[in-house]
The first five atom37 places (N, CA, C, CB, O) and aatype in JSON, in Angstrom:
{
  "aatype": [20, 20, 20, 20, 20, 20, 20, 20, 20, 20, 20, 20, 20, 20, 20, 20, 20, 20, 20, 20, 20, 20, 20, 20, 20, 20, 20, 20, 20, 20, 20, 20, 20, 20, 20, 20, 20, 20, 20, 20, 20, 20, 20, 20, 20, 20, 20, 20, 20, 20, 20, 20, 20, 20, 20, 20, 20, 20, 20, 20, 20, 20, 20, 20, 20, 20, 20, 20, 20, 20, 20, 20, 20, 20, 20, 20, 20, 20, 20, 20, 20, 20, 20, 20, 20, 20, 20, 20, 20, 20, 20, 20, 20, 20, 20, 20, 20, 20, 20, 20, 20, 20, 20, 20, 20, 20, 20, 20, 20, 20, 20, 20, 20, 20, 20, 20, 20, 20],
  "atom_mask": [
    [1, 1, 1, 1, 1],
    [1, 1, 1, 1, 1],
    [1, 1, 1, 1, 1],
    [1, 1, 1, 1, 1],
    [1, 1, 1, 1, 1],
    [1, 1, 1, 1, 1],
    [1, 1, 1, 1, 1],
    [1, 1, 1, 1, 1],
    [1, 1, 1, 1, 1],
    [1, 1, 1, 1, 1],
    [1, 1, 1, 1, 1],
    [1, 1, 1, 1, 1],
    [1, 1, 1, 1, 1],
    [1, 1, 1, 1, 1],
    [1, 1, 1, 1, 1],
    [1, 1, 1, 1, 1],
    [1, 1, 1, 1, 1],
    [1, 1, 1, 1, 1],
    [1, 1, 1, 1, 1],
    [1, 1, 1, 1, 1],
    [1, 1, 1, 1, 1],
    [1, 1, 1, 1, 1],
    [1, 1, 1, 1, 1],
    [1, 1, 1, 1, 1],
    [1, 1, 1, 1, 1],
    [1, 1, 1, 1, 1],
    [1, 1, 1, 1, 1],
    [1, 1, 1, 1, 1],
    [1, 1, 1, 1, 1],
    [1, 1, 1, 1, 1],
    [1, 1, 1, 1, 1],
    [1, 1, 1, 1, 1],
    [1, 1, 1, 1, 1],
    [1, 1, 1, 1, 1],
    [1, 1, 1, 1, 1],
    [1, 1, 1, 1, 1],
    [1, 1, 1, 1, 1],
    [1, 1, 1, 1, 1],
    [1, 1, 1, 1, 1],
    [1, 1, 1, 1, 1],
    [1, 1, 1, 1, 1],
    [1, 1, 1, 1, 1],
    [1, 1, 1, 1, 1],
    [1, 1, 1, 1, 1],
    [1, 1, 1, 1, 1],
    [1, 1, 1, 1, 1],
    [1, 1, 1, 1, 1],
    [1, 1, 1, 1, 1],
    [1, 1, 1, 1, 1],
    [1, 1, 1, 1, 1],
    [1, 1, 1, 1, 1],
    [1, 1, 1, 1, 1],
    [1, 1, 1, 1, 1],
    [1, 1, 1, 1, 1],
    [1, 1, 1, 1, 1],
    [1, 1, 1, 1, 1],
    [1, 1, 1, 1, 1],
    [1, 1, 1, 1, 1],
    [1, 1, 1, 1, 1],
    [1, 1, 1, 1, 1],
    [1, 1, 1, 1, 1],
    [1, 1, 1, 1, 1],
    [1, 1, 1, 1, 1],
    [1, 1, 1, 1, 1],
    [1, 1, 1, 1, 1],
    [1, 1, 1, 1, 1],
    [1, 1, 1, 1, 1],
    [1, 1, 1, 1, 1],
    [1, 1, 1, 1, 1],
    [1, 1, 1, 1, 1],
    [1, 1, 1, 1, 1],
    [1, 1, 1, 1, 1],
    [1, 1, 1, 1, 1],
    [1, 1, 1, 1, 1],
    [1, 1, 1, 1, 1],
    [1, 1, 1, 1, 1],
    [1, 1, 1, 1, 1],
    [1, 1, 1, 1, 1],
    [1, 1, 1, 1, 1],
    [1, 1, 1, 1, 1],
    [1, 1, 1, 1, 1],
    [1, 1, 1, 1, 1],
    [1, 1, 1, 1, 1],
    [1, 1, 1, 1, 1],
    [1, 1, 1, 1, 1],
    [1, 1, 1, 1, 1],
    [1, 1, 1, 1, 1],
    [1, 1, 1, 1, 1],
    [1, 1, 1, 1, 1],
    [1, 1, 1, 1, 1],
    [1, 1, 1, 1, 1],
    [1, 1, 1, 1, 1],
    [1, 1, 1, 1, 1],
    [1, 1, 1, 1, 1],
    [1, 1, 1, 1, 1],
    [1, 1, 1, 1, 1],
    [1, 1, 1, 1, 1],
    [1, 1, 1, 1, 1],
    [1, 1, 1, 1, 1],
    [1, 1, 1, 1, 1],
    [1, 1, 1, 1, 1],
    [1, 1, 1, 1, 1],
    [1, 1, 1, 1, 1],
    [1, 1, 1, 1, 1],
    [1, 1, 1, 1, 1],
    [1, 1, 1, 1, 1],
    [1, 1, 1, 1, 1],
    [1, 1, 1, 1, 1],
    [1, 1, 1, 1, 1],
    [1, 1, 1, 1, 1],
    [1, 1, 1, 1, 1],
    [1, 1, 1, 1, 1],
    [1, 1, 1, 1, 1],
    [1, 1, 1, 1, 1],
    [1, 1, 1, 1, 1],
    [1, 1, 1, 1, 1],
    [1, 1, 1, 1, 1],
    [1, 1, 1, 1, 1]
  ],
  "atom_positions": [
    [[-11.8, -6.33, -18.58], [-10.95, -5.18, -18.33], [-11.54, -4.4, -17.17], [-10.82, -4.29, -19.61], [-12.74, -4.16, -17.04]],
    [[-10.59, -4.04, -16.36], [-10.96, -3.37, -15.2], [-10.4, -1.86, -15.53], [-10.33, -4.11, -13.82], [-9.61, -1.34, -16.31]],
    [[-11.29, -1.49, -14.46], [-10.95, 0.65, -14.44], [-10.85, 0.96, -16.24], [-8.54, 1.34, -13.38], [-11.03, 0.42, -17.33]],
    [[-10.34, 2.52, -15.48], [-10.18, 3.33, -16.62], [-8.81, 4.56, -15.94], [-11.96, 4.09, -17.13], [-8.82, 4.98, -14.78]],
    [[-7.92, 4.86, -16.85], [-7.15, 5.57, -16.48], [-7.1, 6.78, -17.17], [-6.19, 4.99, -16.41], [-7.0, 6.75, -18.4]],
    [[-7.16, 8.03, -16.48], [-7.66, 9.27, -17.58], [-6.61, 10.18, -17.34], [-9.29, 10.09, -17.32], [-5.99, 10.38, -16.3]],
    [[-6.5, 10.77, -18.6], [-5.14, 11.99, -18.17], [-5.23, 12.85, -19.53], [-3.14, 11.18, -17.94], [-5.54, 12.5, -20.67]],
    [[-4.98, 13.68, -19.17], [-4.5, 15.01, -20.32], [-3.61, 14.64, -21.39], [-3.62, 16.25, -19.6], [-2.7, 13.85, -21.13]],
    [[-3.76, 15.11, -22.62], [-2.32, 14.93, -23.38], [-0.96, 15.81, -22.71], [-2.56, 15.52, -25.05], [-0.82, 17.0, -22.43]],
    [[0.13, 14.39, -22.59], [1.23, 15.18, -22.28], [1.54, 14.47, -20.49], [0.72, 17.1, -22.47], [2.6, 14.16, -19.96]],
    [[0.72, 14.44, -20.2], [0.36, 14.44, -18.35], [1.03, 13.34, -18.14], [-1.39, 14.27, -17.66], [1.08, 12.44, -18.97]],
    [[1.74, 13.29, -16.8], [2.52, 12.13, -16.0], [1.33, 11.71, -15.47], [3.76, 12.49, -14.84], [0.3, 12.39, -15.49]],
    [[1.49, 10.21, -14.83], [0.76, 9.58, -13.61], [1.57, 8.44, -13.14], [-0.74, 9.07, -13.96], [2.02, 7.51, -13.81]],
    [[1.68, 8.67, -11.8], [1.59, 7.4, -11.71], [0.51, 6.4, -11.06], [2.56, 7.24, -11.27], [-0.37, 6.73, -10.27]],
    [[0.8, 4.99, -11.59], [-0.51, 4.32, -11.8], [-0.07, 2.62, -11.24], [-1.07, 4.48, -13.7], [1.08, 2.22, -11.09]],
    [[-0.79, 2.18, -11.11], [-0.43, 1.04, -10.29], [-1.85, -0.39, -10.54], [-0.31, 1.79, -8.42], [-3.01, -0.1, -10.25]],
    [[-1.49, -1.85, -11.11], [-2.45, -2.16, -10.83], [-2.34, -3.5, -10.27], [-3.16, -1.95, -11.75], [-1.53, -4.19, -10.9]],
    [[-2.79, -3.97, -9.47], [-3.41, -5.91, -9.53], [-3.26, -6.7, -10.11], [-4.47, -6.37, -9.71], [-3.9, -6.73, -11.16]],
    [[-2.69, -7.38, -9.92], [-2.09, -8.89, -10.95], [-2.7, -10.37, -9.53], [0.71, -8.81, -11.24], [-2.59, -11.58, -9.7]],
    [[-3.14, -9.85, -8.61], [-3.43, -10.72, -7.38], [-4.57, -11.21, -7.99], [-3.65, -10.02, -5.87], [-5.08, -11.98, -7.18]],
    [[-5.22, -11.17, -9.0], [-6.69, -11.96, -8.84], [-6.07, -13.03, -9.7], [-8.35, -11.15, -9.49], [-7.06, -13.53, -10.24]],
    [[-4.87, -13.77, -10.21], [-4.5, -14.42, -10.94], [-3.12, -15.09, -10.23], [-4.49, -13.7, -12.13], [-2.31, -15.87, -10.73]],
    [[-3.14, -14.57, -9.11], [-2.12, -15.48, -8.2], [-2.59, -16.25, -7.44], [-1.29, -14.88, -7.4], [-3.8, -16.15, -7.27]],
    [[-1.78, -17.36, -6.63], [-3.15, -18.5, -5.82], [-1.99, -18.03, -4.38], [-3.38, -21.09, -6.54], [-0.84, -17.6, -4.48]],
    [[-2.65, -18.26, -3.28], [-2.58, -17.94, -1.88], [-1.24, -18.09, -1.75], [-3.41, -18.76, -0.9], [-0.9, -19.26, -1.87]],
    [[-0.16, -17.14, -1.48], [1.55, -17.26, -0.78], [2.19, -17.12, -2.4], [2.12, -19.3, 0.31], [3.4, -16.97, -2.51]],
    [[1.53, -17.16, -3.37], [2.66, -16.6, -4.73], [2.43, -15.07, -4.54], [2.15, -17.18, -6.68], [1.54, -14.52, -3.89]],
    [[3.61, -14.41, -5.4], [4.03, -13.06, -5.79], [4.72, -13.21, -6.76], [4.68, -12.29, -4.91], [5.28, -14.21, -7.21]],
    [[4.66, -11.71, -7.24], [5.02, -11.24, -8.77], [6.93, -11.49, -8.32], [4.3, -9.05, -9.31], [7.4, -11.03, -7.28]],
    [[7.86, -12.36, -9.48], [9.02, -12.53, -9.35], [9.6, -12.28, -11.09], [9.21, -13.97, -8.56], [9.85, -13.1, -11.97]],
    [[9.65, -10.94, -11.06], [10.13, -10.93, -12.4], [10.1, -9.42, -12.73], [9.25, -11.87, -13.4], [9.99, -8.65, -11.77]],
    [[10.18, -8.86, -14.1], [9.89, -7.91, -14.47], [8.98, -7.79, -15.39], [10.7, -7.5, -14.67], [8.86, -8.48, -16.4]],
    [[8.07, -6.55, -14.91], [6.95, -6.53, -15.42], [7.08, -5.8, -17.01], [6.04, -5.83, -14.36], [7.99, -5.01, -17.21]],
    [[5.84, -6.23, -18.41], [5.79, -5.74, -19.36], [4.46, -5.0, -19.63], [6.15, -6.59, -20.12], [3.32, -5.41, -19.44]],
    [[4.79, -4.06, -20.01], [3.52, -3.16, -20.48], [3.37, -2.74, -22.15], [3.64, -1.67, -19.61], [4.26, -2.31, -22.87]],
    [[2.23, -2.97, -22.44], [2.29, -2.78, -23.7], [0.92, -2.45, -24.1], [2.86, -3.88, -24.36], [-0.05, -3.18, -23.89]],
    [[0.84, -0.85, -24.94], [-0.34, -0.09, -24.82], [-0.91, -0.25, -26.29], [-0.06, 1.48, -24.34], [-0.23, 0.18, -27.22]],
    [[-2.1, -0.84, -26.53], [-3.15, -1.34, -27.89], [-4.08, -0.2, -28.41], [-4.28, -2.66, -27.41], [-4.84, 0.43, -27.67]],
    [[-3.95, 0.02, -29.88], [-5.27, 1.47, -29.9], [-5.83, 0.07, -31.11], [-4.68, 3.98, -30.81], [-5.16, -0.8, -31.66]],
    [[-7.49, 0.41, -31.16], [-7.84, -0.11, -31.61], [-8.11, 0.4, -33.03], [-8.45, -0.47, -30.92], [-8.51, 1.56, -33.01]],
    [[-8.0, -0.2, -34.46], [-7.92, 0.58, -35.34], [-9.27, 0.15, -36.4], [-6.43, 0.52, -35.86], [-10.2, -0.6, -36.11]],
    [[-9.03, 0.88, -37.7], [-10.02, 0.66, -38.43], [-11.36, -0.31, -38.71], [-9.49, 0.65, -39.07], [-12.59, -0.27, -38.61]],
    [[-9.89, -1.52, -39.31], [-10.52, -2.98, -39.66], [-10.78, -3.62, -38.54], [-9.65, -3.92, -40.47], [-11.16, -4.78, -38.72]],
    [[-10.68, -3.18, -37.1], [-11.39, -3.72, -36.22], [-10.24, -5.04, -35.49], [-12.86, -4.21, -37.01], [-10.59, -6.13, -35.04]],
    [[-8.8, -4.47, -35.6], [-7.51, -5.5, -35.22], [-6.83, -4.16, -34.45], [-6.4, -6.37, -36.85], [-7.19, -3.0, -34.65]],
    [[-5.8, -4.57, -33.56], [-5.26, -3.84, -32.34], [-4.07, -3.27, -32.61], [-5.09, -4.67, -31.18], [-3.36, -4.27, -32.51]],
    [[-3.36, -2.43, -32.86], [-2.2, -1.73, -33.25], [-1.3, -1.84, -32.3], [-2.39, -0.42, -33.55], [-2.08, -2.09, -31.38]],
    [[-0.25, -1.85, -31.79], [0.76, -1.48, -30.96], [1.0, -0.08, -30.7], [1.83, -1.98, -31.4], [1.21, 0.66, -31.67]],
    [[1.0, 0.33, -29.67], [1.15, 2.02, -30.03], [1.82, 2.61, -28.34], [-0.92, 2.97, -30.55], [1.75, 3.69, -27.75]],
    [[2.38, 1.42, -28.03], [3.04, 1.33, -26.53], [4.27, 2.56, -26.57], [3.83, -0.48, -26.19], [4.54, 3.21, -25.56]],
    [[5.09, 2.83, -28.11], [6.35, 4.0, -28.19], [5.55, 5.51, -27.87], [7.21, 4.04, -30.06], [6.06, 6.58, -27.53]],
    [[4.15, 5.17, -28.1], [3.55, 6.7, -28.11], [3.55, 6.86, -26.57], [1.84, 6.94, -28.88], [3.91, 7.99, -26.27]],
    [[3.3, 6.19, -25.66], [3.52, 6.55, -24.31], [5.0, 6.35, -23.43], [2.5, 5.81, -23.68], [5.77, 5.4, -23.31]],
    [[4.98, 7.33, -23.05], [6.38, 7.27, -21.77], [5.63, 5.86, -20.46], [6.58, 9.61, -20.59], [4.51, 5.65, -20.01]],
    [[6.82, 5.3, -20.32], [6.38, 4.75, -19.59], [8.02, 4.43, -18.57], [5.45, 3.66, -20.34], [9.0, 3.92, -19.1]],
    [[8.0, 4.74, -17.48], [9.09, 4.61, -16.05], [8.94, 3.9, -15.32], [9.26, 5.52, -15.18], [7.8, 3.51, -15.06]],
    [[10.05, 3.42, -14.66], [10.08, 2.74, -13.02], [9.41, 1.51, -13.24], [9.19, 3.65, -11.67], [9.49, 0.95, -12.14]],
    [[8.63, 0.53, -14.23], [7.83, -0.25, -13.76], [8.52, -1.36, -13.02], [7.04, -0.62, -14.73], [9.58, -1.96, -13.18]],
    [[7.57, -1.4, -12.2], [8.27, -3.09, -10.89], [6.97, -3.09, -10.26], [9.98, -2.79, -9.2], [6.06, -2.25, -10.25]],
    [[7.14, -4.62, -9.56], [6.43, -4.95, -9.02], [6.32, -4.32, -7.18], [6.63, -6.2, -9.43], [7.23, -4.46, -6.36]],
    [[5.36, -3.85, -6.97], [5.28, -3.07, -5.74], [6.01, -3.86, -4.5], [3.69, -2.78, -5.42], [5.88, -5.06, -4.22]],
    [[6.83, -2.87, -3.82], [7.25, -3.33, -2.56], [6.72, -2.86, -1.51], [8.38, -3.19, -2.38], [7.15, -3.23, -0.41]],
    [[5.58, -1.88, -1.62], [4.6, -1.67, -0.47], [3.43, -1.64, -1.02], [4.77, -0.47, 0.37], [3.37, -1.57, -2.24]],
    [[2.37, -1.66, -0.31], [0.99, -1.3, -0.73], [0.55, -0.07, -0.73], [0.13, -1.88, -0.07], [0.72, 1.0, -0.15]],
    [[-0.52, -0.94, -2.22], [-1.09, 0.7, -2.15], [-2.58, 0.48, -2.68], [-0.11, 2.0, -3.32], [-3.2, -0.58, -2.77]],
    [[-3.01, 1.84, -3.02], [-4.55, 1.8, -3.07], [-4.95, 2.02, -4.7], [-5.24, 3.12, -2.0], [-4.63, 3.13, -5.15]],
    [[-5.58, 1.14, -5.59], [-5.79, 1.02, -6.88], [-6.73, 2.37, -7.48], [-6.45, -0.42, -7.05], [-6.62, 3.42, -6.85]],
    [[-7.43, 2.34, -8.42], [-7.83, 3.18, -8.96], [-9.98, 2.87, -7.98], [-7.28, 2.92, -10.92], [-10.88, 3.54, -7.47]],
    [[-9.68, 1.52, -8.29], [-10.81, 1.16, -7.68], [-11.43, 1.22, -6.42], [-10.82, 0.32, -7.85], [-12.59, 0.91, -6.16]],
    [[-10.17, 1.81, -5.35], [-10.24, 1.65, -3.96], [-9.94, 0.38, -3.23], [-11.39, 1.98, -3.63], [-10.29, 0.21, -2.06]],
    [[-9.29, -0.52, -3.95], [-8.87, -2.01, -3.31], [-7.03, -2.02, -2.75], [-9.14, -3.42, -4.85], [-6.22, -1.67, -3.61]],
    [[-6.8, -2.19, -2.14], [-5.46, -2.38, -1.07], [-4.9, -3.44, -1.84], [-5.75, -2.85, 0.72], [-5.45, -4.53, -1.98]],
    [[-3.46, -3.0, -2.5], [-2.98, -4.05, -3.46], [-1.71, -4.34, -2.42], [-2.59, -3.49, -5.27], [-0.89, -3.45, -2.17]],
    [[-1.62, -5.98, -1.69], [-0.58, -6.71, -1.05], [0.72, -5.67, -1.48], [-0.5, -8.42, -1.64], [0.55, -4.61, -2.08]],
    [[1.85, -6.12, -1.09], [3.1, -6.1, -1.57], [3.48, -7.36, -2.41], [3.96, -5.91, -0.45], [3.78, -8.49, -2.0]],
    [[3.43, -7.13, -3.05], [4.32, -8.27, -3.96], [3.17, -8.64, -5.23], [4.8, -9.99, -2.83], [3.47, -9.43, -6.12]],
    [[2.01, -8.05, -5.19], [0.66, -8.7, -5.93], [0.65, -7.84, -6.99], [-0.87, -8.7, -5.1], [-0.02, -8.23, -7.95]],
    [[1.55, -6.12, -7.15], [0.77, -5.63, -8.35], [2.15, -5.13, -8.91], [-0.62, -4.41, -8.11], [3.26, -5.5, -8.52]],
    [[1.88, -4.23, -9.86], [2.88, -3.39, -10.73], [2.57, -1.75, -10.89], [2.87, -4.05, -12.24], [1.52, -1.25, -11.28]],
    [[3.89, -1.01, -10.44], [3.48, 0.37, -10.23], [4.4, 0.89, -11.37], [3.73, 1.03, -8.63], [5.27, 0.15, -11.83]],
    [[4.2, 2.28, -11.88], [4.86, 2.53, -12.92], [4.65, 3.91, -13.04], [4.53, 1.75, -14.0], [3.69, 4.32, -12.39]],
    [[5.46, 4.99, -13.87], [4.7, 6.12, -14.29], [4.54, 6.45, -15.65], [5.16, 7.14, -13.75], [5.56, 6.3, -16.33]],
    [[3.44, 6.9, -16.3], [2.78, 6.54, -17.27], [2.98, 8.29, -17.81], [1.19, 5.71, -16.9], [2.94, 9.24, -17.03]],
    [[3.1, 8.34, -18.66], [3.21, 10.1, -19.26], [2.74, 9.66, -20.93], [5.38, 11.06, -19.14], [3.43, 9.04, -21.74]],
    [[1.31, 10.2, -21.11], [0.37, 10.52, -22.27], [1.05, 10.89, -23.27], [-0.6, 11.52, -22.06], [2.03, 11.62, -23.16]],
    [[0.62, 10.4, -24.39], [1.09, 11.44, -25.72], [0.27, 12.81, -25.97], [0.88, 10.6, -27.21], [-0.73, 12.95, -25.27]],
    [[0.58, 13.78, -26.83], [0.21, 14.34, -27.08], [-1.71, 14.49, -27.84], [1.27, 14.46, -27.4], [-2.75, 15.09, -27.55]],
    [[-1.36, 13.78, -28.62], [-2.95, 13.05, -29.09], [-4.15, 12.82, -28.2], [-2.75, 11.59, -29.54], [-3.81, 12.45, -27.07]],
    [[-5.13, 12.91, -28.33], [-6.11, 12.19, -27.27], [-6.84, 10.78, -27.96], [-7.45, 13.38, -26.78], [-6.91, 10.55, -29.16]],
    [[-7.19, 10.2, -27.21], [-7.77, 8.96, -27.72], [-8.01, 8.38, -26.96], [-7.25, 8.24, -28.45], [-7.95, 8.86, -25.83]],
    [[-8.42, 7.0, -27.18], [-8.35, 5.91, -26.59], [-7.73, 4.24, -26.41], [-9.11, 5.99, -26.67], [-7.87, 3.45, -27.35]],
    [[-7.3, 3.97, -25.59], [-6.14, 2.57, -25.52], [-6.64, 2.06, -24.86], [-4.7, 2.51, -25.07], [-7.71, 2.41, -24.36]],
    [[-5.99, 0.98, -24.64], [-5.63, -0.54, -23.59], [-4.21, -0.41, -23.35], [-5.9, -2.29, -24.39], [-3.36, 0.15, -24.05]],
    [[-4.09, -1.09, -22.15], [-2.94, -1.17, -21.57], [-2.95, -2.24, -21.13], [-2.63, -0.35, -20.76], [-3.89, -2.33, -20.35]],
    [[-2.22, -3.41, -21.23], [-1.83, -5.0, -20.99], [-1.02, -4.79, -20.56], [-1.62, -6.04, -21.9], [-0.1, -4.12, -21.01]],
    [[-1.15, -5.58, -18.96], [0.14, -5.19, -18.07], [0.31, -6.93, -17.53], [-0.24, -3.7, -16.52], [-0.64, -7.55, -17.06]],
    [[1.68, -7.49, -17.7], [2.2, -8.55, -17.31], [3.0, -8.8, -16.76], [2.35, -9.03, -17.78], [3.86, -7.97, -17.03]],
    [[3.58, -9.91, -15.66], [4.71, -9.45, -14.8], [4.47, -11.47, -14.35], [4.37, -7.68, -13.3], [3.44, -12.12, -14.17]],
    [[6.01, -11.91, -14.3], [6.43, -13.26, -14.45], [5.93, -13.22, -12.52], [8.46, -13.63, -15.2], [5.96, -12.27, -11.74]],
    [[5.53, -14.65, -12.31], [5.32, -15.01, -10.91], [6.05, -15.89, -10.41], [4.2, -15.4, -10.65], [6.68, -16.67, -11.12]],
    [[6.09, -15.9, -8.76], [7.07, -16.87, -8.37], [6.98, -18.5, -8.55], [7.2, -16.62, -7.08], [7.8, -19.32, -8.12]],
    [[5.76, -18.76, -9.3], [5.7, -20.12, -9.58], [5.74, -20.66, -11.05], [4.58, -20.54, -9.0], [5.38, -21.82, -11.26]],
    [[6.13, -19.91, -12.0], [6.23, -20.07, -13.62], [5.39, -19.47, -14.41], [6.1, -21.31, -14.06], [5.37, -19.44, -15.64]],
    [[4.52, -18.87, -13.42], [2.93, -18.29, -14.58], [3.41, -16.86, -14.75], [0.86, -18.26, -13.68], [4.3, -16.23, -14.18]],
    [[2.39, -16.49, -15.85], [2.68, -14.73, -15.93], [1.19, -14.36, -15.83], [3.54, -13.97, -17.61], [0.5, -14.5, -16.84]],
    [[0.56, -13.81, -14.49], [-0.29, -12.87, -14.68], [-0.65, -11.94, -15.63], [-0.17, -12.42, -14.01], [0.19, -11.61, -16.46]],
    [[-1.85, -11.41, -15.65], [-1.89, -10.42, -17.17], [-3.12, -9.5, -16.52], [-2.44, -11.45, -19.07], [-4.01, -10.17, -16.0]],
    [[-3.25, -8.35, -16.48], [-4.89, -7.4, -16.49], [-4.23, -6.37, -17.68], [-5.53, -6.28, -14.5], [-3.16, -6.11, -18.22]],
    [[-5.46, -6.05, -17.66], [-5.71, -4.55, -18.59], [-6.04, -3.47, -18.17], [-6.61, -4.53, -19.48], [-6.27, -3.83, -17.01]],
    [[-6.27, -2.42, -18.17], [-6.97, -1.38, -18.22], [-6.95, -0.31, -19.64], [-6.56, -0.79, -17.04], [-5.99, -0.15, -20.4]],
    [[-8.34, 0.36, -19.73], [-8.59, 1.34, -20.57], [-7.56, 2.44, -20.03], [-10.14, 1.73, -20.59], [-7.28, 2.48, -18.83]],
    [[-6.97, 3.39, -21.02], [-6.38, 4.5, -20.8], [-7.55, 5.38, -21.97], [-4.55, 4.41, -21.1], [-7.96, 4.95, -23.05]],
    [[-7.94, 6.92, -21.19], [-8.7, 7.98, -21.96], [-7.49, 9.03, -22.07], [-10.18, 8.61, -21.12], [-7.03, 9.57, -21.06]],
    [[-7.03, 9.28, -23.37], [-6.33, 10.56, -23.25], [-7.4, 11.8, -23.6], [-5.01, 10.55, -24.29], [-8.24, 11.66, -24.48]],
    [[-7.25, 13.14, -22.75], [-8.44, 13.75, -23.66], [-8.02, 15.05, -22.49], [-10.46, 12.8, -23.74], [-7.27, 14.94, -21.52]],
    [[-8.92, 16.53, -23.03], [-8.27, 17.57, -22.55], [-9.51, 17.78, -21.87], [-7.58, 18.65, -23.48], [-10.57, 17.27, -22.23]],
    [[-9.35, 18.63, -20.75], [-10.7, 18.82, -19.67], [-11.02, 19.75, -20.08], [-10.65, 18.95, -18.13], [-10.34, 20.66, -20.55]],
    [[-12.47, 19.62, -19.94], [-12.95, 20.98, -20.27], [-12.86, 21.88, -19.6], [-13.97, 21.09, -20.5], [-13.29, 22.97, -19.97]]
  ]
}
């Protein structure tokens, strides 16, 4: 899992990530992308908890842009979206997937921190 995405309860972002380290040279993302946000629970198994977040717009980028990490994501290589927190703070995963122009479906993750600043 790469990065971490942090926001307030409640808070918009938008957020954008990389699906290029799982494409091979001249493919791009050809499809629509799925997001689906995991809290990890008790017994130590992954909940679904993707309705607790707003989530907009997702597609696969038609321009570039700059990741959380500072890396220049192609056009056609990632998925941008806007992401709006629940109320709650905690902590998630976010599994982000999006069909490619050659039959595969890329997949990354990132951590999401919900939590209030001090």
């Amino acid at each position: 899992m790469a990065g971490v995405w942090r926001l307030n309860p409640g808070e918009e972002l938008d957020v954008g990530k990389s699906l290029g380290a799982d494409l091979d040279s001249g493919e791009l993302l050809d499809g629509s992308p799925t997001i689906e946000i995991f809290r990890k629970n008790a017994s130590g198994g992954w909940d679904d908890e993707t309705s607790d977040f707003g989530i907009a717009s997702a597609q696969v980028n038609t321009a570039e842009f700059t990741d959380q990490d500072g890396n220049v994501v192609p056009v056609g290589e990632g998925v941008v979206f806007r992401l709006t927190a629940p109320a709650t703070e905690g902590e998630w995963v976010a599994e982000i997937s999006c069909p490619a122009d050659d039959g595969s479906t890329p997949m990354t993750s990132v951590a999401i921190v919900v939590s209030r600043e001090p």
